[in-house]
C-alpha positions as CSV (number, residue, x, y, z in Angstrom):
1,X,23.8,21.0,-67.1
2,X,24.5,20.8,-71.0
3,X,27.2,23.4,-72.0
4,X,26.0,26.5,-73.6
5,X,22.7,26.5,-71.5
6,X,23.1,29.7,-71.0
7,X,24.0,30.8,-74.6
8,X,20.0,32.4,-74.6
9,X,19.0,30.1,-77.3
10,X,15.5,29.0,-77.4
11,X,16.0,25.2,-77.6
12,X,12.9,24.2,-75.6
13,X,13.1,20.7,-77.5
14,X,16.9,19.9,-76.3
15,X,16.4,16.3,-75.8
16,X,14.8,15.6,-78.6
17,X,17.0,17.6,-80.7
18,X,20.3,16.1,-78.9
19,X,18.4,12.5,-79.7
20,X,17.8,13.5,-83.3
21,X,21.2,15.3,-83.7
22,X,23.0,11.6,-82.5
23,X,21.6,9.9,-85.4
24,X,22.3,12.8,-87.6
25,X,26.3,12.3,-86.4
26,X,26.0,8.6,-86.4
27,X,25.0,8.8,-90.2
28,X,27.0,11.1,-90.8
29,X,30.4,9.4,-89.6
30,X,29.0,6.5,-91.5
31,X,27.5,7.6,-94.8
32,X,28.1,11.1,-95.3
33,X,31.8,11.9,-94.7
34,X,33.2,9.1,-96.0
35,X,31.0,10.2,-99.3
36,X,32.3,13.8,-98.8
37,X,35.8,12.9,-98.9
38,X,35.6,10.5,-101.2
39,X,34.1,13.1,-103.7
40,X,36.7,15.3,-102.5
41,X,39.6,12.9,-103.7
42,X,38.0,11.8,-106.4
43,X,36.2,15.2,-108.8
44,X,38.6,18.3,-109.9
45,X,37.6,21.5,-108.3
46,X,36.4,22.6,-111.9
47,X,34.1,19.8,-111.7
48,X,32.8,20.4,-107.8
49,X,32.6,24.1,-108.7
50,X,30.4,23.2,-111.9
51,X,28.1,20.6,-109.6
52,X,27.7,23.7,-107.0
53,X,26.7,26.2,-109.6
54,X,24.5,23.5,-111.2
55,X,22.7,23.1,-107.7
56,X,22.4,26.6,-107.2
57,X,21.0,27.3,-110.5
58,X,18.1,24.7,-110.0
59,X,17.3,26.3,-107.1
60,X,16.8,29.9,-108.8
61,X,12.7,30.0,-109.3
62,X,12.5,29.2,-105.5
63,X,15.3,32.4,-105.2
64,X,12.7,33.9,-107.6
65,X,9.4,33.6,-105.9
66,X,10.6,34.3,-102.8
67,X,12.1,37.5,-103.4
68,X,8.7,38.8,-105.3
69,X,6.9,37.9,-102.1
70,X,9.3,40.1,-99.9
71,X,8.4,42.8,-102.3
72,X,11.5,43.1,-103.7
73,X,10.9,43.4,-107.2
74,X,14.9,44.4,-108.4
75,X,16.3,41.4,-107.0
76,X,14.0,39.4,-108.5
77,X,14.8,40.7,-111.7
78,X,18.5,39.9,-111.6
79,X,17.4,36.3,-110.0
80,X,15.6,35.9,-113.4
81,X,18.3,37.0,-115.2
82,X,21.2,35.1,-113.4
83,X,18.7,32.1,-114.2
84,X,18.1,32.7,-117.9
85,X,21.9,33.7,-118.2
86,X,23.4,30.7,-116.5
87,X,21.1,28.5,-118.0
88,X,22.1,29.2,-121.9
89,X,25.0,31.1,-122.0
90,X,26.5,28.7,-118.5
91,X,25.8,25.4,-120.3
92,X,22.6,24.6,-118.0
93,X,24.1,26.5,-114.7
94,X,27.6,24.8,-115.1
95,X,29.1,28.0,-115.5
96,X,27.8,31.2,-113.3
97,X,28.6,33.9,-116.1
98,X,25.9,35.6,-114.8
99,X,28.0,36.6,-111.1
100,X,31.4,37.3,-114.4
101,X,28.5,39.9,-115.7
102,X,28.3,41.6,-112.4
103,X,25.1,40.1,-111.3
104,X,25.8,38.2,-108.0
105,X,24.5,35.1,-107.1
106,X,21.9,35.5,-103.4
107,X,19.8,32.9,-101.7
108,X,16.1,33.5,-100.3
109,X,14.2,31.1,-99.0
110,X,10.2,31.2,-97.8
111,X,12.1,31.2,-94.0
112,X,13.2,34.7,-95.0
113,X,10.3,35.7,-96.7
114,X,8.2,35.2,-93.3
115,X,10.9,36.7,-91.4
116,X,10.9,39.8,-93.5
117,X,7.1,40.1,-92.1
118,X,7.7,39.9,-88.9
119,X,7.5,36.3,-87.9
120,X,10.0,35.4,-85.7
121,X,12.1,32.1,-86.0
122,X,10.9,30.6,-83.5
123,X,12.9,27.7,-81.0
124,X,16.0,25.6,-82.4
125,X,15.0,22.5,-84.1
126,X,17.4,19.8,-85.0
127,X,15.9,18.1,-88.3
128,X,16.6,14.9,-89.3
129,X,18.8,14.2,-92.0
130,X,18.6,18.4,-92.8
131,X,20.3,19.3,-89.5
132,X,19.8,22.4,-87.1
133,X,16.8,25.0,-88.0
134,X,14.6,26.6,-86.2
135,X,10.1,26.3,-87.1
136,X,10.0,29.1,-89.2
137,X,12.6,28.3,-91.4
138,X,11.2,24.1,-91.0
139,X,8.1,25.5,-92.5
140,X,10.1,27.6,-94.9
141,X,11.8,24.4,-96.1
142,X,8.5,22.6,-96.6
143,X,6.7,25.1,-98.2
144,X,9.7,26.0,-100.4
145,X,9.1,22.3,-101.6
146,X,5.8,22.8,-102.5
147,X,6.7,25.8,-104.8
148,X,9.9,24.5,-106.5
149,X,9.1,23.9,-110.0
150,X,11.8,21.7,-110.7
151,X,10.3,19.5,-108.2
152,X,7.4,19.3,-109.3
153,X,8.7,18.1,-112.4
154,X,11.3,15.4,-111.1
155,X,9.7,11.8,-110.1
156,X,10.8,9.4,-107.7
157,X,14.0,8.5,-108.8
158,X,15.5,11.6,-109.9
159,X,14.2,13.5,-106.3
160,X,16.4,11.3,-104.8
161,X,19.2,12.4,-107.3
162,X,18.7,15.7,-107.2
163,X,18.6,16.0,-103.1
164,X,21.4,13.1,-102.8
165,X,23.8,15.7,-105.2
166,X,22.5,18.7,-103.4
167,X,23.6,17.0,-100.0
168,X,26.8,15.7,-101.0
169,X,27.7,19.1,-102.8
170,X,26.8,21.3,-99.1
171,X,28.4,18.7,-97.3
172,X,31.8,18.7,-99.2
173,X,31.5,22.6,-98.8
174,X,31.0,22.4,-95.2
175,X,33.3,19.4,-94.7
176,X,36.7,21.4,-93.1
177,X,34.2,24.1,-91.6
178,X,32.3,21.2,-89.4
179,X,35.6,18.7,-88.6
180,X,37.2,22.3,-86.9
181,X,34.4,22.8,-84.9
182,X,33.8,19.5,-84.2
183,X,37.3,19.1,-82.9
184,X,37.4,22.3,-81.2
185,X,34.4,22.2,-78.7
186,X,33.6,21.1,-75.4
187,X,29.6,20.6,-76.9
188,X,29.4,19.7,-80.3
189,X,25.7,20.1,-80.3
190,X,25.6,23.6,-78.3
191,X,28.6,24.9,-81.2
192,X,26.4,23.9,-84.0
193,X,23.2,25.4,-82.6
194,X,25.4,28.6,-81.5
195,X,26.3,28.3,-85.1
């Protein structure tokens, strides 16, 4: 028996998802750490901080939609203003004057937007490359896709770019947060999906 079998977590796919989460680890001892790190050692906080806020700002229309199809017509307001705000007056995002203003930065994503109808999550999926989710937030990610203007817009090349710096930027975030649970449990796979 796999630890944390009994955890109550719908994982009806474990095999498939411990298979899919071994080449996740594989690439990322390999490719993705190393990269981390070396971005770690190698860009100022100010910078990372700039390259996160960036990121985060890109992803604002998708913030946008999504909370004017939960209904919520306030936060969506300040999501437009955050974005026009950050955009100018933050040199393209770089700077979040926006949260300095007192308008915080939050994240919705289509996954949410279900959710908030009543669609529950669904089991645990272990994506590959995009790591643990569940089918309603899967979809949400796909269909999130479909509606990101700024995606639209980008070709071949600069996707690439744009989800290459998005993955290194989340995985330097996460980089301390994963190594101490990596180190600390019995079931690496059962901590992350308990996660």
């Amino acid at each position: 028996a796999h630890a944390g079998e009994g955890d109550d977590v719908n994982d009806p796919f474990e095999p498939i998802n411990r298979g899919v989460f071994a080449v996740n680890q594989a690439l990322d001892e390999m490719l993705f750490k190393p990269f981390a790190r070396f971005y770690i050692a190698v860009a100022p906080d100010k910078f990372r901080i700039a390259v996160g806020n960036v990121v985060s700002n890109i992803g604002a229309p998708v913030v946008f939609v999504n909370d004017l199809l939960q209904g919520d017509v306030d936060r969506a307001g300040t999501t437009l203003a955050r974005f026009m705000v950050n955009t100018t007056i933050g040199f393209g995002g770089m700077n979040d004057v926006a949260a300095d203003l007192g308008a915080p930065r939050h994240s919705e994503d289509f996954g949410q937007t279900i959710g908030s109808y009543g669609v529950s999550s669904g089991p645990f999926l272990m994506l590959p490359l995009l790591g643990p989710s569940n089918f309603r937030d899967g979809l949400g990610t796909v269909v999130d896709g479909f509606i990101d203007p700024v995606g639209t817009v980008l070709k071949g090349g600069q996707t690439v770019t744009r989800f290459a710096v998005e993955g290194l930027d989340k995985r330097a975030n996460f980089l301390d947060a994963s190594e101490a649970i990596e180190k600390t449990s019995l079931d690496y796979y059962a901590s992350i999906r308990s996660v």
